[in-house]
N, C-alpha and C positions, 0 to 999 in steps of 0.2 A: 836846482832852485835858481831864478832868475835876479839878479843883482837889482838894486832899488832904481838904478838908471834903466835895466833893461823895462820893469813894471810902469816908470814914466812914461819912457820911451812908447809903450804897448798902447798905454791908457791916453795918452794924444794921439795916438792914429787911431784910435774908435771914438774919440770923440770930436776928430776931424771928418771922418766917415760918417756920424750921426748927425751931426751939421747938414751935411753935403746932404744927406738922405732927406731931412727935415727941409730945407732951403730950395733944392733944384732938379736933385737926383735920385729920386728914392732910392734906385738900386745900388749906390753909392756904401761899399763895406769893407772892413779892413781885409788887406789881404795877408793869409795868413805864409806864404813862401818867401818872405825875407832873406838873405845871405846867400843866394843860392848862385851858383852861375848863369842861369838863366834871368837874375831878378827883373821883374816888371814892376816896380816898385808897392809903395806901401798900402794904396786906395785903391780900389775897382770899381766898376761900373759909373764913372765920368767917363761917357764917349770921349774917342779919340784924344785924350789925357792921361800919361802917368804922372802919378803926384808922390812926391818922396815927401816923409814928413820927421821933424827933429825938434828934440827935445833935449837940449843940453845946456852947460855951462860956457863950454869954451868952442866959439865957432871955428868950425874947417870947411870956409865957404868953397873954395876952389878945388878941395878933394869931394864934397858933395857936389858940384855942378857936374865932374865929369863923371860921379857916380849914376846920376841922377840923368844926365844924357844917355848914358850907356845903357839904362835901363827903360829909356822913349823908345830907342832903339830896339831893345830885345821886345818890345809889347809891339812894336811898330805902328806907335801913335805918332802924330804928327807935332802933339802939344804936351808939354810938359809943366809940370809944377814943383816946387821946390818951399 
């Protein structure tokens, strides 16, 4: 069963992805391979963007940026979002 942070956490990346789909991107959906070593982060279908997305109390900006590069990286986009 998922923690009431992890159900936030879920329910802001599909409602950032239903945004993005509404607004500019239709194909724009959450993606569902989070944690993974490969991760490409948390949005799909924004060409050449991976977008990590957070939903918390207490910021860890600078462990998110190099999370969040590492995973532009592994999708091999050139743009990132955080």
């Amino acid at each position: 069963m998922p923690t009431a942070n992890a159900r936030k956490g879920s329910e802001t990346e599909r409602m950032v992805a239903k945004y993005l789909a509404h607004e500019a991107f239709p194909g724009a959906d959450r993606r569902l391979r989070e944690g993974r070593a490969d991760d490409q982060g948390d949005i799909d279908g924004v060409p050449y963007t991976t977008i990590q997305v957070k939903y918390v109390a207490k910021p860890a900006l600078q462990a998110w940026v190099t999370d969040t590069l590492k995973q532009r990286q592994n999708a091999g986009n050139p743009f990132c979002l955080l």
